[in-house]
C-alpha positions as CSV (number, residue, x, y, z in Angstrom):
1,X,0.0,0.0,0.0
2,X,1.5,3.2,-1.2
3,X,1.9,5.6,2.0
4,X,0.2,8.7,2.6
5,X,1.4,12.2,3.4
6,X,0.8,14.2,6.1
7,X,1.0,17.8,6.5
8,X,0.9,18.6,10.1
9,X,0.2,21.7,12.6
10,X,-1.1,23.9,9.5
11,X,-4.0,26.5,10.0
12,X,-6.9,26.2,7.1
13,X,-7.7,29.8,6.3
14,X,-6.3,30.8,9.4
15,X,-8.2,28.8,11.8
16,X,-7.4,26.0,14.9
17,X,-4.3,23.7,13.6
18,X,-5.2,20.7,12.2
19,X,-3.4,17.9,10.3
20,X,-4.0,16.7,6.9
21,X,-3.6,13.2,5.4
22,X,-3.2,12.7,1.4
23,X,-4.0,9.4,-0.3
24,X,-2.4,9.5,-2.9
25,X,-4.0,12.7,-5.4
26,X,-6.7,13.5,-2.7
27,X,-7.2,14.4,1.0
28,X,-7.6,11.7,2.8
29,X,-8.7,13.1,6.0
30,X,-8.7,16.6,8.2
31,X,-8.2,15.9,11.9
32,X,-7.4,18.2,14.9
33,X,-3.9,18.2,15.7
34,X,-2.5,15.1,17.1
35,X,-5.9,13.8,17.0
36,X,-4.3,11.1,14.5
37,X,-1.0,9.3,13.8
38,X,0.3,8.7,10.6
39,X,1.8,5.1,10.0
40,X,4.7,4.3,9.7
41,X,6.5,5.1,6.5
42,X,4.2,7.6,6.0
43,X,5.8,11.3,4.8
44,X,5.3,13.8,7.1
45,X,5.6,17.3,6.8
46,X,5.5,20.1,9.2
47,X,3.0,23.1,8.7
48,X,4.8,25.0,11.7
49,X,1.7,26.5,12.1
50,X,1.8,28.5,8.7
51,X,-1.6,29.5,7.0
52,X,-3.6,26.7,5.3
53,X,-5.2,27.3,1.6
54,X,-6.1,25.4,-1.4
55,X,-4.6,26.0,-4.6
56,X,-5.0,28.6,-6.0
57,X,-6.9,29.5,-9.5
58,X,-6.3,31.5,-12.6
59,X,-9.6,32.4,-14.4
60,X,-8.4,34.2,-16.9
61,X,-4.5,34.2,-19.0
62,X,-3.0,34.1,-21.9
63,X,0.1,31.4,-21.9
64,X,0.9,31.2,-25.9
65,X,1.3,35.3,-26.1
66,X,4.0,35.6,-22.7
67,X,7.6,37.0,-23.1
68,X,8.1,35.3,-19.2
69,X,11.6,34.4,-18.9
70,X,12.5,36.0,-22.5
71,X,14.4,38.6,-23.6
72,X,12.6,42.0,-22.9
73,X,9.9,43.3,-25.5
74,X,9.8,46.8,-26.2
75,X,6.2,48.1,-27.1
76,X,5.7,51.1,-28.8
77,X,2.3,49.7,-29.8
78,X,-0.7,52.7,-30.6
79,X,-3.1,53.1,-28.6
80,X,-6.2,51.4,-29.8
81,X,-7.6,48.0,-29.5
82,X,-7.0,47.6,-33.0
83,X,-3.5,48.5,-33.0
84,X,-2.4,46.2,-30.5
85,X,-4.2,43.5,-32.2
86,X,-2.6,44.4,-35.4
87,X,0.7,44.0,-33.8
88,X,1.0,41.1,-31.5
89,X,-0.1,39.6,-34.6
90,X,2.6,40.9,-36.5
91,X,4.8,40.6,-34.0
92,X,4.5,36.6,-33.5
93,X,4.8,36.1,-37.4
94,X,7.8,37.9,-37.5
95,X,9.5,36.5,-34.6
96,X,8.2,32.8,-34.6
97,X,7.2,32.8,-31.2
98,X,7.4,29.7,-30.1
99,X,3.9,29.1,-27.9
100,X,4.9,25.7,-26.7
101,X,7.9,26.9,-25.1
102,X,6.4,30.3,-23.8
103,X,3.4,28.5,-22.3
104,X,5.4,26.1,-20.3
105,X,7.9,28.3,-18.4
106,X,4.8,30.8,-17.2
107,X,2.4,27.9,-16.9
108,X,5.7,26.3,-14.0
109,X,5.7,30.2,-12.7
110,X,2.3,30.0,-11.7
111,X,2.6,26.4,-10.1
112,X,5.4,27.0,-8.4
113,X,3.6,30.2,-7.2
114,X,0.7,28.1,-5.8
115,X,-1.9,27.8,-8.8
116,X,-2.8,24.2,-9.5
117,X,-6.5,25.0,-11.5
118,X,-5.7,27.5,-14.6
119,X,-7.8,28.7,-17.7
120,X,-5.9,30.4,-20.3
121,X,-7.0,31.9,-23.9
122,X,-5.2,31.0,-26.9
123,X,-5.3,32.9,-29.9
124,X,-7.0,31.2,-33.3
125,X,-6.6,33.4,-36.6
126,X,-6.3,32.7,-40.1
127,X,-2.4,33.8,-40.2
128,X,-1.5,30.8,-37.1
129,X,-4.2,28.5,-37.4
130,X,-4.0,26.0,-34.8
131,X,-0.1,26.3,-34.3
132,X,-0.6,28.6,-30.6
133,X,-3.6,26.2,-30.0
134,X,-1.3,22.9,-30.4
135,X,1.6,24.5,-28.5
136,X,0.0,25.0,-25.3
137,X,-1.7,21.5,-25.7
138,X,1.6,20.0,-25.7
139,X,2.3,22.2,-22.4
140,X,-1.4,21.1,-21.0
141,X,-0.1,17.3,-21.8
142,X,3.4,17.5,-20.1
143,X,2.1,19.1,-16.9
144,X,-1.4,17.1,-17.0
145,X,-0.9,15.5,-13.6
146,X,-0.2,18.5,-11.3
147,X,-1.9,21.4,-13.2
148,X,-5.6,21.3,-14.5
149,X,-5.9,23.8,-17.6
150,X,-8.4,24.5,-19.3
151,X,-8.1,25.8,-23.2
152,X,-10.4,28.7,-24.4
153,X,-10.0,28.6,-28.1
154,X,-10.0,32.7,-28.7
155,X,-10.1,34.4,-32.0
156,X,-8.1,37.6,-31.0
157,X,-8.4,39.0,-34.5
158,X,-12.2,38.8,-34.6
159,X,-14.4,36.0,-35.9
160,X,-16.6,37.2,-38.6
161,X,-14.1,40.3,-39.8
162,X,-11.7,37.2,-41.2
163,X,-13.5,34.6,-43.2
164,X,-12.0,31.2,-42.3
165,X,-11.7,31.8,-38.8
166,X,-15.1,30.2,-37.5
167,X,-14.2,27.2,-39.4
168,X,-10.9,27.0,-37.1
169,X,-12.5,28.0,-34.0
170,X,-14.5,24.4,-34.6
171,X,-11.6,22.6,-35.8
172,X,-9.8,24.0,-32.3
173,X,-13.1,22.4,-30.1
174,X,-12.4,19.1,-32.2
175,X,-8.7,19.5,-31.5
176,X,-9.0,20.1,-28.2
177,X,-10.3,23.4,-26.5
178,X,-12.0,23.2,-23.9
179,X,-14.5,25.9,-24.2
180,X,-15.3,28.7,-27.3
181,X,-13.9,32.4,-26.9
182,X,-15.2,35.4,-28.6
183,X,-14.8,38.9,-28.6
184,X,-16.5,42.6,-28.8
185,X,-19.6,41.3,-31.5
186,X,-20.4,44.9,-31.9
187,X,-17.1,46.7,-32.1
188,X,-14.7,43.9,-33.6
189,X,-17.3,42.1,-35.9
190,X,-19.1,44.9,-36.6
191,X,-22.7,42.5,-36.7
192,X,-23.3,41.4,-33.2
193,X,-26.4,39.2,-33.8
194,X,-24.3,37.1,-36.8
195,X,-21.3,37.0,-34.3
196,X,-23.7,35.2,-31.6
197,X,-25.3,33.3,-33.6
198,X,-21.9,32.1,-35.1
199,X,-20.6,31.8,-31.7
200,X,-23.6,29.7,-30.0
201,X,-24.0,27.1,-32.9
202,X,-20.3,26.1,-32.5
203,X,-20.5,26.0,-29.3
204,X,-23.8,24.1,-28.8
205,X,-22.1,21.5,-31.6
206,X,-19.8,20.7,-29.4
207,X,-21.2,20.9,-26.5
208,X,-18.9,23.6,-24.8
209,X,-19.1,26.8,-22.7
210,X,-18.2,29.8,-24.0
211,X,-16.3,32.5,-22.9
212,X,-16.5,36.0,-24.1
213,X,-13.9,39.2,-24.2
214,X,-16.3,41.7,-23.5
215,X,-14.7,45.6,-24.1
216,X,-17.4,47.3,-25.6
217,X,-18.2,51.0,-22.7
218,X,-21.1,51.7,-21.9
219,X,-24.7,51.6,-23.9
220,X,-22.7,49.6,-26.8
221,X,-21.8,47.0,-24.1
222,X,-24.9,46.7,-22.3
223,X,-26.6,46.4,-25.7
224,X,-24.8,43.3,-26.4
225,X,-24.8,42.2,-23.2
226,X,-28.6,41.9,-24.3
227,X,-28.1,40.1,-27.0
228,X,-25.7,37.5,-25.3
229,X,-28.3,36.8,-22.7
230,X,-31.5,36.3,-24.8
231,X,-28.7,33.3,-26.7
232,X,-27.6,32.1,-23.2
233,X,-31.5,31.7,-22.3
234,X,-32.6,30.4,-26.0
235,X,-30.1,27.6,-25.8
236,X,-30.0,26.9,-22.3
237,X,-26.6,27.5,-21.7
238,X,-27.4,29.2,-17.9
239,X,-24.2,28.3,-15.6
240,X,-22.1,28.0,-19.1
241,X,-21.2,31.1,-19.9
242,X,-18.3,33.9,-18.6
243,X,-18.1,37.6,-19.9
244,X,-14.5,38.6,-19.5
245,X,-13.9,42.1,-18.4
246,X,-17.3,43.6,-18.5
247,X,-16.2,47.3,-18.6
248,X,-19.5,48.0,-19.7
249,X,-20.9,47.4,-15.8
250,X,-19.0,49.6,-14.3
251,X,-20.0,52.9,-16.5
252,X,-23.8,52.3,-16.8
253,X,-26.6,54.2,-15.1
254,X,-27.4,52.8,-11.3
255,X,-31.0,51.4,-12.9
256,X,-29.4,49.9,-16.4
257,X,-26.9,48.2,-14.5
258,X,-29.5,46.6,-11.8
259,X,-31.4,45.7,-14.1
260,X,-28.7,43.8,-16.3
261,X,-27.0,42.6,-13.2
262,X,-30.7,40.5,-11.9
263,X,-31.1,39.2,-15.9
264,X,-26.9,38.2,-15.4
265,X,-28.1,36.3,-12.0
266,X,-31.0,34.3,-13.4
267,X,-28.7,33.1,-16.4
268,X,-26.1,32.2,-14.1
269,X,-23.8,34.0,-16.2
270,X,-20.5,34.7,-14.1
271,X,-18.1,37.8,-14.8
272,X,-14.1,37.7,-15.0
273,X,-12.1,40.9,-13.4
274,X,-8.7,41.9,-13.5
275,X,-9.4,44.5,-11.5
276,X,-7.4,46.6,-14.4
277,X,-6.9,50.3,-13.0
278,X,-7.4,52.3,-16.2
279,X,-10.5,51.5,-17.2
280,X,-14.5,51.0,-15.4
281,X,-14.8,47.8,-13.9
282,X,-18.0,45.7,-13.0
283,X,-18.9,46.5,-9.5
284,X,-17.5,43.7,-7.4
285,X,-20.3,44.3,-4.2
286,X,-23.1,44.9,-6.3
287,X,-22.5,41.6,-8.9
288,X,-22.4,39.8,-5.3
289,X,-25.4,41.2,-3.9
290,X,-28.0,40.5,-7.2
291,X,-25.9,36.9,-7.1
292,X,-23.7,37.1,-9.6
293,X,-20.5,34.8,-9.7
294,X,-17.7,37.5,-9.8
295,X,-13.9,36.3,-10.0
296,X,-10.3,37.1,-11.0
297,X,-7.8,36.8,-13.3
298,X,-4.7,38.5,-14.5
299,X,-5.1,38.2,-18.2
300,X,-1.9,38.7,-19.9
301,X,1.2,38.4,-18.6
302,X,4.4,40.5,-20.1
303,X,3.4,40.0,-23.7
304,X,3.2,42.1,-26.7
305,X,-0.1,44.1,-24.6
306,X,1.2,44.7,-21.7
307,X,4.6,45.0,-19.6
308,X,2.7,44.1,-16.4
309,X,1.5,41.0,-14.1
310,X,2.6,37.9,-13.0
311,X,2.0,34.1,-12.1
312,X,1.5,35.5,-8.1
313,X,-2.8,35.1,-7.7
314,X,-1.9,36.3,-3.9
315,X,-0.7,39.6,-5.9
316,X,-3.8,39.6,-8.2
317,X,-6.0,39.1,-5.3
318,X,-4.1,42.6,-3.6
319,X,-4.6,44.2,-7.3
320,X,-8.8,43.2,-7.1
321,X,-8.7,44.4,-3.5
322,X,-6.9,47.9,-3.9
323,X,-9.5,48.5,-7.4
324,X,-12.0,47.8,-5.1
325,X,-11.2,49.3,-2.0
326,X,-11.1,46.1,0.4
327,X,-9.4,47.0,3.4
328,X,-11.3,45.1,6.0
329,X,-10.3,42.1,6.9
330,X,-13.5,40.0,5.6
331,X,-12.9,42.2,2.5
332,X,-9.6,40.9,1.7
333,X,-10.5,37.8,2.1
334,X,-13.5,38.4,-0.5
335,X,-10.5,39.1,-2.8
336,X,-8.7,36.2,-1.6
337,X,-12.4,34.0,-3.0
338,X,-11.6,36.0,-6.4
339,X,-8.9,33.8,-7.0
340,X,-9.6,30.4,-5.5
341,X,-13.6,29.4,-4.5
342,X,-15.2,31.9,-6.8
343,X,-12.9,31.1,-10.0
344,X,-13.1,27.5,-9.3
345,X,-17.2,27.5,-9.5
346,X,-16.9,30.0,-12.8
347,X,-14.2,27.9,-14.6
348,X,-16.3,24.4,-13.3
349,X,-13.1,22.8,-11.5
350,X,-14.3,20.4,-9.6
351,X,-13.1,18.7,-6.5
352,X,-11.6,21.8,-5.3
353,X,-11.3,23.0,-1.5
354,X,-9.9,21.9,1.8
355,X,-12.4,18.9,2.5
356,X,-11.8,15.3,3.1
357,X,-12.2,13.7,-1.1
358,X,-11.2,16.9,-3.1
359,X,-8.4,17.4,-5.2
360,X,-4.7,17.3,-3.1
361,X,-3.8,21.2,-4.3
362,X,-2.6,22.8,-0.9
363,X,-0.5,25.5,-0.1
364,X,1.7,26.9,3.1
365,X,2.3,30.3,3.4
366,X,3.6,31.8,6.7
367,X,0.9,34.6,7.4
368,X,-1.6,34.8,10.6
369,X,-4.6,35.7,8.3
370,X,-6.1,35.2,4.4
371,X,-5.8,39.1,4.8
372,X,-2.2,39.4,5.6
373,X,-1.7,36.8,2.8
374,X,-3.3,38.4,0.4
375,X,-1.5,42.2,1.9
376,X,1.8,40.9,2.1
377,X,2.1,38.1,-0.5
378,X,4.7,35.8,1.7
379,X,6.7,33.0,-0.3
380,X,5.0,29.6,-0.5
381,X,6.4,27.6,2.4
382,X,5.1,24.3,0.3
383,X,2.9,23.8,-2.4
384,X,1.2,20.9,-3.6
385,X,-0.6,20.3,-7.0
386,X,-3.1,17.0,-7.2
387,X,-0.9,15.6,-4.6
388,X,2.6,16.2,-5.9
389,X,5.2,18.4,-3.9
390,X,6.1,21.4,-6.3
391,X,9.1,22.4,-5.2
392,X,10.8,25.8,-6.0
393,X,12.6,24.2,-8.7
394,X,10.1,21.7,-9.8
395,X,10.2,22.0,-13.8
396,X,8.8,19.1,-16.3
């Protein structure tokens, strides 16, 4: 019988100590300290009373486009949505960016960092194809047994603007994508009914959730907001569905955005924040209070867009709370849920939590409180991903 680890004397979410027993890829048991003994030639490993939390989760990234670990990029992109469009995917012809290799060294970052559950975007266009899309596959494939990533086949250059591209985005769901991106149907495509449309009937083919960048301000976003939601409730698709970024929410009138907020709530539509500081954002405490599933995510991560983030979701969940003005206690660790409970029920991982038959993903960090966790973003004293040690220097 293969033994079992124990992590000892750790405090889950900083309450009483308790010891935990893994069998194997899932916790066994959660027992007061010293309530239980572990056998003998069990491994044991000593919590030394540091803060208890599961793994974390990343609910929305974009592996195939990072620079991490690569020379610097300079940007002198213009500054439209077009433009950087335009030139990441310039940029990636011309340099041969290799998503395969980029994927895997962030996609380590983040587990080394504590995140075991992952959803990233990966482009699909008519100048790659399915190249990004089969690179981060492979890096889905080599880390399958301690990271579980899910692949949102995205069409970053618009779907209906280049003919050829819905036929990839359902040759990507047959390749292996997990669930259907989109983006802007007014502002990209340019015919946000058609773009829908397109959108639900490969997705209901398949059989997938779908995913949607959502940029479009004000009236122009809340418009197709309206049109998403009479798909979502034609189709069925309530609990299937994420709108990414949502600026729209946080620039609408008090009584449009109720309103859309109780339609979001009874189609179980969830929203994805990065809390991003230069533009509106949907209204964290008001999504929560109408019922809506609100979570975090970093999107990208040093990449032809951006100079900024990184594969820390402690550090995303300080970004969510200082965008949203948490500074109680309870309110950090409401930005702490952003990034672990919440994203998990968005993204449908299952299994996850600290209880007895989920999924092994723990993590040690020496900190009294989720709060001071999430404040000061301590080092991970251990990590574990589906019941594997990930050690600083763990690499596949």
């Amino acid at each position: 019988m293969k033994p079992s680890t124990w992590i000892v004397n750790a405090r889950p979410f900083g309450g009483a100590p308790v010891d935990v027993r893994v069998d194997g890829t899932t916790i066994g048991a959660i027992a007061p300290h010293g309530e239980r003994k572990p056998a003998p030639g069990d491994i044991v490993i000593d919590g030394a009373l540091a803060l208890l939390l599961p793994g974390f989760v990343e609910g929305h990234t974009h592996l195939d486009k990072t620079t991490w670990g690569m020379p610097w990029y300079r940007n002198a992109v213009g500054p439209r949505l077009a433009d950087r469009i335009e030139n990441e995917r310039r940029w990636r012809g011309e340099s041969g960016h290799d998503a395969a290799k980029a994927s895997r060294a962030l996609a380590l970052a983040f587990l080394r960092a504590g995140t075991t559950r992952l959803r990233t975007h990966v482009d699909i266009d008519t100048d790659a194809g399915l190249r990004h899309l089969d690179g981060v596959c492979a890096t889905r494939a080599a880390l399958a047994d301690v990271l579980d990533m899910q692949i949102v086949a995205f069409p970053q250059s618009g779907m209906l603007k280049r003919p050829g591209t819905r036929e990839l985005l359902d040759a990507a769901l047959a390749h292996g994508a997990d669930v259907l991106g989109a983006l802007d149907p007014s502002s990209i495509d340019g015919d946000p009914a058609a773009s829908l449309d397109a959108t639900f009937a490969i997705a209901t083919k398949h059989g997938k959730p779908i995913d949607m960048h959502l940029h479009e301000p004000g009236d122009l976003g809340a418009f197709t907001f309206d049109l998403l939601l009479d798909r979502v409730e034609a189709h069925g698709y309530q609990g299937r569905v994420v709108v990414s970024h949502a600026f729209c929410l946080g620039s609408l009138t008090d009584a449009r955005r109720g309103a859309l907020l109780e339609r979001i709530a009874r189609a179980n539509v969830a929203l994805l924040t990065t809390a991003t500081a230069s533009v509106c954002v949907p209204p964290l405490r008001e999504a929560r209070a109408a019922g809506v599933t609100l979570f975090g995510g970093n999107d990208g991560i040093r990449d032809a867009w951006t100079p900024f983030g990184s594969p820390d979701m402690l550090e995303r969940a300080m970004l969510i709370a200082m965008r949203y003005d948490l500074r109680r206690d309870d309110d950090l660790a409401t930005a702490f849920d952003c990034v672990s409970i919440e994203a998990a029920r968005a993204c449908g991982f299952a299994h996850y939590g600290l209880a007895p038959g989920m999924r092994a993903d723990l993590v040690l960090v020496d900190a009294e409180t989720i709060a001071q966790a999430v404040a000061m973003r301590p080092p991970r004293r251990f990590v574990m991903a589906n019941g594997v040690p990930i050690s600083p220097e763990f690499t596949r």
